[in-house]
N, C-alpha and C positions, 0 to 999 in steps of 0.2 A: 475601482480597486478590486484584488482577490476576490474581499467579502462582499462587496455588494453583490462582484459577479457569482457570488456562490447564491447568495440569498434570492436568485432570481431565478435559479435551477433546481428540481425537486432534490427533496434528502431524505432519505430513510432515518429518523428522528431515534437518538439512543439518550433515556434519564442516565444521567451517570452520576452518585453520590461523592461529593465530592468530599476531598481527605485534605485538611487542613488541620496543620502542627500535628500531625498524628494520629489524627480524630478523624471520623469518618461524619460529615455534615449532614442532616437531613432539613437544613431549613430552608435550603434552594434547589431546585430542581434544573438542573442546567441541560435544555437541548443540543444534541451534538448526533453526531454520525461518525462511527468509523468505517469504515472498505477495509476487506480483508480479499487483497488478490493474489490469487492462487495460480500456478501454470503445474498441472501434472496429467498426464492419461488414468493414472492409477487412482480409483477412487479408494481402497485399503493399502495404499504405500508410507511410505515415510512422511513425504508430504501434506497427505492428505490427513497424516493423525498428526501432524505440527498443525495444520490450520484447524480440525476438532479444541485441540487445547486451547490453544489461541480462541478461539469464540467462545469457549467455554469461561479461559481467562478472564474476557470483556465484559462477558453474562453474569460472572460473579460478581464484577465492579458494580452491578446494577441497571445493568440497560443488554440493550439486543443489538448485534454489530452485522453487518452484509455481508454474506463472501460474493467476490465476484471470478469466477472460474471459467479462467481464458479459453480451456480448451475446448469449452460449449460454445464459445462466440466465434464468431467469423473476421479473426483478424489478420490482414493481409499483409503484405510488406509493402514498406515505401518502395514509390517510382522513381523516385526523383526527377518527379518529371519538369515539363520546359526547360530553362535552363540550369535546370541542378534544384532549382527552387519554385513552387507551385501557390498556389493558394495559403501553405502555410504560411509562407513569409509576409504577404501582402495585406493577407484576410484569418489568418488565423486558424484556421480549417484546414481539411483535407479533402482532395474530389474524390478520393474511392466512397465507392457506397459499400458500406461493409457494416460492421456493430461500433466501428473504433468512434465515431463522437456520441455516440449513444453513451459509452461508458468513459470515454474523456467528462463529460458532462456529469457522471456520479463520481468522479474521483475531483472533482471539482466542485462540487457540495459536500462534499465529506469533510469532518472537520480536520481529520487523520487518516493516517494508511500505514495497514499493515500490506509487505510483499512478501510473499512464500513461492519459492523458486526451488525444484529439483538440481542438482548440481550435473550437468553435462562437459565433460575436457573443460574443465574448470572453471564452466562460464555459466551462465542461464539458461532457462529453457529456452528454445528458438523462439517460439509464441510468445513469451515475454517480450522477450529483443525487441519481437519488429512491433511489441505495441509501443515501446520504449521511444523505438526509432523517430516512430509517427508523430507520438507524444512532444519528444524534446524538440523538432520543427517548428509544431507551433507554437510549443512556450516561450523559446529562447527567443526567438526572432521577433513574437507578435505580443503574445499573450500574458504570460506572465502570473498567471490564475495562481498556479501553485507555487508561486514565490512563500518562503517561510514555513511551507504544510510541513508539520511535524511526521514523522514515519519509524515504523519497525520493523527491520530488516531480516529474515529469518532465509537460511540454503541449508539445503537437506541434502546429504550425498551418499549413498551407498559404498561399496568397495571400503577402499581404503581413505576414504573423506578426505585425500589430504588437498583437492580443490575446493571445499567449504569456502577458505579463507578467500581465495584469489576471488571467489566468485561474487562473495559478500563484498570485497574491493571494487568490484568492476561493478553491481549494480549500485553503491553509493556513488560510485565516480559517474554514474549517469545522472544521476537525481543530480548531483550537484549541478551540473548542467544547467539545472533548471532552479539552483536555488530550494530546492525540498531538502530538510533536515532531515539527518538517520539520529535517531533518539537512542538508538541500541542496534547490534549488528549479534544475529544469536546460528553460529553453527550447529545443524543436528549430523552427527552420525553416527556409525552401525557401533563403533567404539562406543560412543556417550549418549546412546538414544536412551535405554533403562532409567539413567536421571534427569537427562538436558529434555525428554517428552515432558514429566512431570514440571520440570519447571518452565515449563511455555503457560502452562497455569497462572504461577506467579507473575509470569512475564506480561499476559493479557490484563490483568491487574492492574500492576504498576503499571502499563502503559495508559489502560482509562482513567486510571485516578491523576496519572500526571496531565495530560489534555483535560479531564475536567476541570481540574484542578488551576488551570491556562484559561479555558475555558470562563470561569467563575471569576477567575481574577480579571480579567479584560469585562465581564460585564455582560457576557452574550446571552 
């Protein structure tokens, strides 16, 4: 299953307090992991202070979250190679030797995922995509890992933002592909950054106390 194959890959371990009827629980301490991945060049951009808050959000809930920041890894595009389909279909993998199963493998112990994507002609970061690409090969066809993994969907757009939305469209319509839940879909931009920054705060919150809170209730 998902969980076993999670429980056999390392995790960056996050306590998260969990909130039950309103209350905040301290009598169990629930292990869990969220990934927070990020695609931007700009380390003081828009993006990059959406995923500050956001970690900060998670930190508050009670525990420490990972970012993983695409544009530091080495991830390449699919070949499509043999005939249209390689290794992912068969065996579940990829044959490029790149970072991309190094960090398949921590999105895959994670118990959550948040995605943080720049807004580009109204789509994703390019580097997102093609981990996207790589990713949904081998889930749909083979694997099946992240079947159910809960997620928070956040696109940041400069200009005139009004590709926020499509863009947020287009990366649930790939997760779904693969059976990943969007828990919440949250637009930043230059219009509603003043309040929608501060409330990625809340947002990191509510997001760990709900997965704790999933979490604590299944028994993990």
């Amino acid at each position: 299953s998902g969980r076993s194959a999670r429980n056999k890959l390392p995790s960056v371990q996050l306590a998260v307090q969990v909130v039950l009827n309103g209350k905040i629980s301290t009598d169990r301490e629930v292990a869990m992991s969220i990934l927070v991945v990020w695609a931007s060049p700009n380390q003081d951009g828009l993006t990059s202070a959406a995923k500050d808050n956001i970690l900060k959000g998670l930190s508050e809930a009670g525990g420490e979250a990972e970012a993983l920041h695409l544009n530091k890894r080495d991830i390449r595009c699919c070949r499509a190679c043999g005939n249209g389909w390689g290794l992912c279909r068969s065996e579940g993998r990829c044959v490029i030797n790149d970072d991309f199963s190094e960090d398949y493998q921590r999105l895959v112990s994670a118990e959550a995922i948040v995605w943080i994507t720049p807004v580009y002609w109204h789509d994703l970061a390019e580097n997102l995509k093609a981990f996207l690409d790589r990713l949904r090969r081998c889930e749909t066809r083979r694997n099946h890992f992240l079947k159910g993994k809960k997620s928070l969907l956040v696109a940041c757009a400069g200009g005139t933002g009004r590709g926020a939305i499509q863009c947020l469209d287009r990366l649930e319509d790939t997760l779904g592909h693969m059976d990943i839940v969007a828990v919440d879909r949250l637009p930043i931009i230059c219009f509603n950054r003043e309040y929608m920054l501060p409330a990625l705060l809340g947002a990191g919150r509510a997001f760990a106390a709900h997965i704790g809170q999933t979490a604590y209730e299944e028994g993990v």
